[in-house]
C-alpha positions as CSV (number, residue, x, y, z in Angstrom):
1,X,-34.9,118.3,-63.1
2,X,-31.9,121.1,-63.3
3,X,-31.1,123.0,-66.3
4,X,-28.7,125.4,-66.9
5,X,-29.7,129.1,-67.6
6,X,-28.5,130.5,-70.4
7,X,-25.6,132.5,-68.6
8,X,-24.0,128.9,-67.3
9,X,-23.4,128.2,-71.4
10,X,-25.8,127.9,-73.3
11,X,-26.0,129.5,-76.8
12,X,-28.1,132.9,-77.5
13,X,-28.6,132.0,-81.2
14,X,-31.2,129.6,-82.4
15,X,-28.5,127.0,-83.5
16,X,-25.1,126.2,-82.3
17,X,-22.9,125.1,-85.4
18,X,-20.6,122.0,-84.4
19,X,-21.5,121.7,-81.1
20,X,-22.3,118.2,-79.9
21,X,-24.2,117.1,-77.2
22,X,-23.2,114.2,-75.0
23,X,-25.5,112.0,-73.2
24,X,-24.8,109.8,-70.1
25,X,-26.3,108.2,-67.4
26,X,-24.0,109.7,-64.6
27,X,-20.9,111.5,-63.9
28,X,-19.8,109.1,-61.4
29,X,-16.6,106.9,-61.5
30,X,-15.9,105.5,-64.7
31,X,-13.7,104.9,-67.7
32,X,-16.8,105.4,-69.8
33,X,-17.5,109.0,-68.0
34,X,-14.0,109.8,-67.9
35,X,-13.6,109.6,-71.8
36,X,-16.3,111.7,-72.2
37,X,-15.0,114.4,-69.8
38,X,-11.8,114.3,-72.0
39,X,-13.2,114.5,-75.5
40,X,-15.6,117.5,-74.1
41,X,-12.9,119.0,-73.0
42,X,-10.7,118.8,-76.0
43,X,-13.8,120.0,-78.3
44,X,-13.8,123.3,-76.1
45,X,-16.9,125.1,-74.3
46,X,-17.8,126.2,-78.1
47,X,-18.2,122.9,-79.1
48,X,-19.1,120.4,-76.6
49,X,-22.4,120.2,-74.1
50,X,-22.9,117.3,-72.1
51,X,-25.7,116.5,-70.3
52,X,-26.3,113.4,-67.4
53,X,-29.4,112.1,-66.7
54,X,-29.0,110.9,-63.2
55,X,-27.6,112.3,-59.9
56,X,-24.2,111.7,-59.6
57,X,-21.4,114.4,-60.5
58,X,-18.3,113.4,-59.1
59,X,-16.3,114.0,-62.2
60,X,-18.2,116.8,-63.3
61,X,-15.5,119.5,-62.1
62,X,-13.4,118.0,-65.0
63,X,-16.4,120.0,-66.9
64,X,-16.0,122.7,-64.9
65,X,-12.3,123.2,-65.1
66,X,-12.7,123.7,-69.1
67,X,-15.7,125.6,-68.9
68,X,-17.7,123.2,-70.7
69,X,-21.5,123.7,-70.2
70,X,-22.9,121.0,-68.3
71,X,-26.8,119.8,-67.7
72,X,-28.6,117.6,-65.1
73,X,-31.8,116.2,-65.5
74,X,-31.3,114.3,-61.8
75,X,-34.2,112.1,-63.1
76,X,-35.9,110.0,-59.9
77,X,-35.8,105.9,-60.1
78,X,-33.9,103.8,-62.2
79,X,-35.4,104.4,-65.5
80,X,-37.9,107.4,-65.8
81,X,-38.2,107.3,-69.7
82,X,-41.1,109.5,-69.9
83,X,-39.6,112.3,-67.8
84,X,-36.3,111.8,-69.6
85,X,-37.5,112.3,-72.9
86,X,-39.2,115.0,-71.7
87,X,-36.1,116.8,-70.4
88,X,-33.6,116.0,-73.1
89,X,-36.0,117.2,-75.7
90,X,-35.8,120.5,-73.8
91,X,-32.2,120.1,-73.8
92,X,-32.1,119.8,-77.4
93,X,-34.4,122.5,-78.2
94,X,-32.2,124.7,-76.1
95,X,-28.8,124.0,-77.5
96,X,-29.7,122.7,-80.7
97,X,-27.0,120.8,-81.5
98,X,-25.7,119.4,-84.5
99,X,-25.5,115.5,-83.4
100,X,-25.7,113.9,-80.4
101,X,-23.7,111.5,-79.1
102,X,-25.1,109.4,-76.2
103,X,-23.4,106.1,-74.1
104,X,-24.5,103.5,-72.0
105,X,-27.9,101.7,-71.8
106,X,-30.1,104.1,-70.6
107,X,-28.7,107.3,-72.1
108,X,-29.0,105.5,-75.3
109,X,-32.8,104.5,-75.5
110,X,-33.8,108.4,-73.9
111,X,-31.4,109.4,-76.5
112,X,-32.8,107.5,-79.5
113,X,-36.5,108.5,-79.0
114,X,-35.5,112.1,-78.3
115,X,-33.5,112.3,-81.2
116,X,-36.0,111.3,-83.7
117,X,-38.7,113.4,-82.1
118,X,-36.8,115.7,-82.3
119,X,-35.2,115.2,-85.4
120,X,-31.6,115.1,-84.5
121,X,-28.3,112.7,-86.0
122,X,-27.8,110.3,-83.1
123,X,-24.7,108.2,-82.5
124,X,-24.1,106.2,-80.0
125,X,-21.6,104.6,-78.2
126,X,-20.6,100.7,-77.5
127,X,-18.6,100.7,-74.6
128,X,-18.4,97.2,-73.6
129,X,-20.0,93.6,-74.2
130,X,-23.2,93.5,-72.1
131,X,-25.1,89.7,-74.1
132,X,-21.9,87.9,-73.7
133,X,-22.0,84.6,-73.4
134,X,-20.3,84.2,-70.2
135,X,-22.8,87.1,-68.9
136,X,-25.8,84.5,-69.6
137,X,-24.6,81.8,-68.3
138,X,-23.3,83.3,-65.1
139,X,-26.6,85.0,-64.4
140,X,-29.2,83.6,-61.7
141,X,-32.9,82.9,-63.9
142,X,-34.1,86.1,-62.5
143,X,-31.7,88.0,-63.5
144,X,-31.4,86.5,-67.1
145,X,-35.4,87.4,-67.7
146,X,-34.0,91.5,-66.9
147,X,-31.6,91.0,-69.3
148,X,-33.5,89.8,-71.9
149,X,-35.8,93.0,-71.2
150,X,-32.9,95.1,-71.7
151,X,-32.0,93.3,-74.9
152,X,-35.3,94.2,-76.3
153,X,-35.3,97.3,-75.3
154,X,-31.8,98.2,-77.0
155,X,-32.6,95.9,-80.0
156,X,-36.0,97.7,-80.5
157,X,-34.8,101.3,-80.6
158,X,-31.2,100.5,-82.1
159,X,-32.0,101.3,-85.6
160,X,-33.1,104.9,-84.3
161,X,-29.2,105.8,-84.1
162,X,-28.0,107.4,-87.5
163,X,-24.2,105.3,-86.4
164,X,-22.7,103.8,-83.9
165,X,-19.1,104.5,-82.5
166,X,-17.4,101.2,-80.8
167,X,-13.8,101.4,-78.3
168,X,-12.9,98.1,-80.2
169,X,-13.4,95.9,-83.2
170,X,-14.3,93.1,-80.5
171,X,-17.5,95.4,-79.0
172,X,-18.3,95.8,-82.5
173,X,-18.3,92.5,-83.3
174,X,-20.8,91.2,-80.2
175,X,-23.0,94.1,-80.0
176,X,-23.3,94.5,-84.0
177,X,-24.6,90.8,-83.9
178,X,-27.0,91.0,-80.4
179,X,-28.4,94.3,-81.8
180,X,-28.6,93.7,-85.7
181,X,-26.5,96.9,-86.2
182,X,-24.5,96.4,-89.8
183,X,-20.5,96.4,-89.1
184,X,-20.8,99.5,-92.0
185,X,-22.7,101.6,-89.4
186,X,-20.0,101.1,-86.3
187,X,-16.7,103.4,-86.7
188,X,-14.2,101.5,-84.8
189,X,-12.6,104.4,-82.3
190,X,-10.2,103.3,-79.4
191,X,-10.0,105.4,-75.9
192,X,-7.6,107.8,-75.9
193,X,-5.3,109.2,-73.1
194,X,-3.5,112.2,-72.5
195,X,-0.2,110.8,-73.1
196,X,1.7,114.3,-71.6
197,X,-0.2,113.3,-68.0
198,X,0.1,109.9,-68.2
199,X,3.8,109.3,-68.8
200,X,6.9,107.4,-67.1
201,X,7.5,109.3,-64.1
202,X,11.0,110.7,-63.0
203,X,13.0,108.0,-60.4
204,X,13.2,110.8,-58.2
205,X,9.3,111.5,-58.7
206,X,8.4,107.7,-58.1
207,X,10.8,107.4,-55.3
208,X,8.5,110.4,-54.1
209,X,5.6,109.4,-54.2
210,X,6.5,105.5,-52.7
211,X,7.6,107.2,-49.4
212,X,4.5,109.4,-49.4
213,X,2.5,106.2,-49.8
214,X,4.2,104.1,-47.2
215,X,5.7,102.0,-49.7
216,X,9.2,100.1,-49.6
217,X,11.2,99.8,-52.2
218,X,11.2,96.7,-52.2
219,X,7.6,96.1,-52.1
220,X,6.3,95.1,-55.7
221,X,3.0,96.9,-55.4
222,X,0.1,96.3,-58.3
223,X,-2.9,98.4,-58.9
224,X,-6.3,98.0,-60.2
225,X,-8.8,100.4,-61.5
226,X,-12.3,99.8,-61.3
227,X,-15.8,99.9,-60.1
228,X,-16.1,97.6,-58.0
229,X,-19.0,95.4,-59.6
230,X,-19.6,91.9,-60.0
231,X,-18.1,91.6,-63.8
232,X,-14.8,93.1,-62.5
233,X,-14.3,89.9,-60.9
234,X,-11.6,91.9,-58.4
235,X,-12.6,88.1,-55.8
236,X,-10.1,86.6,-58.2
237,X,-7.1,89.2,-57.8
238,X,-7.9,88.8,-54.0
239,X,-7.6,85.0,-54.2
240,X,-4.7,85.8,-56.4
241,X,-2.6,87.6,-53.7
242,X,-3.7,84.7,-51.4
243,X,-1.8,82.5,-53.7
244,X,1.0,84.3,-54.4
245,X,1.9,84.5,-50.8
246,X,0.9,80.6,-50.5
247,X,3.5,79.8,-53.3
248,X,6.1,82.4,-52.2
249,X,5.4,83.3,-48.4
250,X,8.8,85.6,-48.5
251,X,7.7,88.0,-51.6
252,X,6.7,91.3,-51.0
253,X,3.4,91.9,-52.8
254,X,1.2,94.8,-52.3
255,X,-2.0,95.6,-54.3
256,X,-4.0,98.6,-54.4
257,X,-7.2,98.8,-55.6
258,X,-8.4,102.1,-57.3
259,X,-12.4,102.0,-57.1
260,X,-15.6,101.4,-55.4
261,X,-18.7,100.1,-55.9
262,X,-21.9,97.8,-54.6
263,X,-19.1,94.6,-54.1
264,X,-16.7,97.1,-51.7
265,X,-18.5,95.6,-48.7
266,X,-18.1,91.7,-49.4
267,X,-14.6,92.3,-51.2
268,X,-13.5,94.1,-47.9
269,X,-14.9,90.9,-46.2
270,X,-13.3,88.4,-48.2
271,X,-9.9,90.4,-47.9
272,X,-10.4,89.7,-44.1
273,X,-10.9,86.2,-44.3
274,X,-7.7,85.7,-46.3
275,X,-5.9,87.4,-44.0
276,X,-4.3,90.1,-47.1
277,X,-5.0,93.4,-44.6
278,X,-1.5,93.6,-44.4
279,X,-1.0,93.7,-48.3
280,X,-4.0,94.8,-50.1
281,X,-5.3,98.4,-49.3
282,X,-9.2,99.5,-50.8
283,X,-8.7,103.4,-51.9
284,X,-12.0,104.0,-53.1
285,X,-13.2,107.0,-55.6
286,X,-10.2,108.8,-56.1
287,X,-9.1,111.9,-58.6
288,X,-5.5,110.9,-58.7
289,X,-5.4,107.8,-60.2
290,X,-2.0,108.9,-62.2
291,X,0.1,109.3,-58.3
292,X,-0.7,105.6,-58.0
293,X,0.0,104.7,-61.2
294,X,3.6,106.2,-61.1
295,X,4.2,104.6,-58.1
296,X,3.4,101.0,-59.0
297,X,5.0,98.3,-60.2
298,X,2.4,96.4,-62.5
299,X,-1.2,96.5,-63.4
300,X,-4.1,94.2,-63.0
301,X,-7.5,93.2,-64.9
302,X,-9.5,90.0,-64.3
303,X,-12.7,91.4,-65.9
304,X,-15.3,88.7,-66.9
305,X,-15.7,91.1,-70.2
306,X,-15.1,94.7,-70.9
307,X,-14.6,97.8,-73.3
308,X,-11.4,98.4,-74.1
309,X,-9.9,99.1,-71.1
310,X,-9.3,103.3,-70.4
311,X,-7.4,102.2,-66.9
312,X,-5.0,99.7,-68.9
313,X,-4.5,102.2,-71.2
314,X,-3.6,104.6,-68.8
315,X,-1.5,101.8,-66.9
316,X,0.3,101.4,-70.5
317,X,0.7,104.9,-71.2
318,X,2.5,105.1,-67.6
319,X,4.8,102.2,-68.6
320,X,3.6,99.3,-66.6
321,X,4.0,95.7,-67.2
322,X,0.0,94.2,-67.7
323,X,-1.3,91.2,-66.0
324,X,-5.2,90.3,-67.3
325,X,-7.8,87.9,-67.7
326,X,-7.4,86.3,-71.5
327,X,-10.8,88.1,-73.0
328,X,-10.9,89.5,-76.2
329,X,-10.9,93.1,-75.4
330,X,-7.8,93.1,-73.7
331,X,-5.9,90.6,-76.2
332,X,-7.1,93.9,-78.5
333,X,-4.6,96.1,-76.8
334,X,-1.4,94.4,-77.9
335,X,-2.5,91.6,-80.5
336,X,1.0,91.6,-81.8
337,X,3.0,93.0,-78.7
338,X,4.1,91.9,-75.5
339,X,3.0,93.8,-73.1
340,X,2.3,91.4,-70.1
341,X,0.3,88.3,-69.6
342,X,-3.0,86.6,-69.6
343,X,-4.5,84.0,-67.7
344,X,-7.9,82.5,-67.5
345,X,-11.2,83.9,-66.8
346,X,-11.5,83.0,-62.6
347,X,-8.4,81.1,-62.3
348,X,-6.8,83.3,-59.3
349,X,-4.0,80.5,-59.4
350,X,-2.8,81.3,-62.9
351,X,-3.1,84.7,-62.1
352,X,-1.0,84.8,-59.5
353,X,1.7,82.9,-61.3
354,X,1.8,85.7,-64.1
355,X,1.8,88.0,-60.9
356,X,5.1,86.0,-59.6
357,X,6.3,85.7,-63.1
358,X,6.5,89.5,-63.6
359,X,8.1,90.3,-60.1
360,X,10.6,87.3,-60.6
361,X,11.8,88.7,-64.0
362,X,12.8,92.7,-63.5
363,X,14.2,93.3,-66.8
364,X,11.3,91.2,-68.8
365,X,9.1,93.6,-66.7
366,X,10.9,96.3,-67.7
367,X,10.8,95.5,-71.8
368,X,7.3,94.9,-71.3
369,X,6.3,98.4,-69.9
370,X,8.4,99.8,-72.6
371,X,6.8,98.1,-75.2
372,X,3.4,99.1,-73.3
373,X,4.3,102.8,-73.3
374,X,5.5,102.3,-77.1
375,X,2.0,101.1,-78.0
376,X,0.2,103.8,-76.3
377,X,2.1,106.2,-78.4
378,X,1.4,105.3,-81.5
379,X,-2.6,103.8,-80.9
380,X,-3.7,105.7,-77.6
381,X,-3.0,109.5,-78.1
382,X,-6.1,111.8,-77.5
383,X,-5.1,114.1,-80.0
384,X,-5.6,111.7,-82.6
385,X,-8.5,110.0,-81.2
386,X,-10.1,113.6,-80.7
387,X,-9.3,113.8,-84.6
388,X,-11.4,110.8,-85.8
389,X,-14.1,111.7,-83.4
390,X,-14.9,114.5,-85.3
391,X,-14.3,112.7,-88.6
392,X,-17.4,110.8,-87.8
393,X,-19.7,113.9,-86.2
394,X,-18.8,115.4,-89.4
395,X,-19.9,112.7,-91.8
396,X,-23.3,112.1,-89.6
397,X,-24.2,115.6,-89.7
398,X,-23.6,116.0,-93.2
399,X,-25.5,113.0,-94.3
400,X,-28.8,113.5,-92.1
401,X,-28.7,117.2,-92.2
């Protein structure tokens, strides 16, 4: 277990006023970690402290950049409880904090029984739809029996949390009814982006970063960013491609995929066997997902369920036309706006028709990124997400404190 000494941020005084402390299973890869690196960052060093529990820092010098104080408990094995609660209670008694805010599964239940031994406001996030249906039906008998053990796990030590904040009303919804959490304890709070970095890019800037890429102008190139895990379902934008240049063996399709994860190995496979070497290129963990973004053309999601999507966003926010599986989380992006299309859940063939449809209509492409960018505007801005983040930290730490 790692702590930081006291010179690497933490407080001198007994109690830190305002400061929260965030809780997370990892640093690594995600659009989970990577709104927590942003709303620490826009609290300031004074404010924010945020603390993993597992190896796995490759986002953490978005920490460092800002200054923000930063703790590892680098816990062994998958769970540890004990030795968690153990270390985040130290945690706590060092930084004394006035409410935590912890996400995913296991940050949650360390954080809940660490929190009331300790006598700290809790909130937690809910970052995506984990007891979906389709999630228990797609699972092998084995793998249902761990989930249920997770369920009782998260339902047993839910009411521990003082509220609960949700990315969307659709998370909300599924989680409030799995974990018998009243819709009055969830605060609804969509991601938010940095709409100054992630913006339309220049022609010239584009053009730029095409020919750095190896990219023709008249390739119609789309991106997807994501772990690559089963319930990203990335198979089906594979097959999609495979279909696309079945229907249409003339167009030009490229699609990059932002990501990696324990499927890399059997998506690289099946990218073989459909002979799509030539159009589809696996990029891995990388910090510059905004160069790719500027340089694409459109933007993918065929997740099986989800959050609400912090890559979309970003893909919105950049002015991309939006092509994604018809779940209820993305539908929650633009419920009265046109951003793109949806097609079903698995159905690579109707995906690769919205794909087609998009590159066979430039100017509908065009409205829709417009519209897309629009959107992000005026629901998507970090500075007014940051805003109603602390609305809520407020209102918990006045009301247990």
């Amino acid at each position: 277990m790692t702590l930081l000494k006291k010179s690497e941020g933490a407080s001198q005084s007994k109690s830190v006023a305002g400061r929260v402390l965030f809780v997370i299973d990892t640093l690594e890869v995600g659009g989970a970690e990577r709104s927590i690196i942003q709303l620490a960052a826009r609290l300031g060093k004074e404010r924010a402290v945020v603390c993993q529990l597992y190896p796995g820092s490759s986002l953490a010098e978005g920490l460092r950049l800002h200054g923000i104080p930063h703790v590892s408990l680098d816990l062994k094995g998958k769970y540890s409880w004990f030795a968690g609660v153990r270390g985040l209670r130290q945690v706590l008694n060092r930084y004394r904090p006035a409410v935590v805010h912890s996400t995913l599964f296991r940050a949650d239940i360390i954080s809940r029984i660490s929190a009331f031994l300790s006598g700290y406001p809790l909130i937690c996030s809910l970052v995506n739809d984990p007891y979906s249906l389709y999630r228990w039906k797609s699972l092998k008998i084995t793998n249902r029996v761990k989930l249920a053990i997770v369920l009782a796990a998260d339902l047993l030590t839910s009411p521990l949390a003082h509220r609960y904040i949700s990315n969307s009303k659709s998370v909300a919804a599924s989680n409030g009814k799995w974990l018998g959490i009243p819709q009055s304890k969830i605060s609804v709070i969509h991601r938010g982006r940095d709409l100054d970095k992630y913006a339309p890019p220049l022609a010239t800037t584009r053009a730029r970063k095409r020919k750095e890429y190896g990219v023709s102008n008249y390739a119609f190139v789309w991106v997807v960013v994501c772990r690559l895990i089963p319930r990203k379902s990335v198979d089906t934008l594979l097959r999609a491609v495979r279909s696309a240049k079945t229907k249409r063996p003339e167009c030009n399709i490229k699609l990059w995929i932002l990501g990696d994860g324990c499927c890399g190995k059997d998506l690289r496979d099946l990218c073989e066997r459909l002979a799509l070497n030539e159009h589809v290129t696996f990029l891995g963990n990388i910090d510059n997902v905004i160069d790719y973004l500027v340089a694409a053309d459109g933007a993918l999601s065929a997740s099986f369920y989800e959050g609400l999507p912090g890559a979309l966003i970003e893909a919105m926010a950049v002015g991309l036309p939006i092509v994604a599986s018809d779940i209820s989380m993305h539908r929650e992006l633009a419920p009265d706006v046109d951003i793109g299309y949806f097609f079903q859940i698995k159905d690579s063939d109707a995906c690769a028709q919205c794909m087609l449809d998009v590159m066979d209509n430039p100017l509908r492409a065009r409205e829709f990124g417009k519209s897309a960018r629009a959107l992000a505007k005026e629901k998507f801005d970090i500075s007014s997400i940051v805003e109603d983040y602390i609305g809520v930290y407020r209102s918990v730490s006045r009301q247990v404190r």
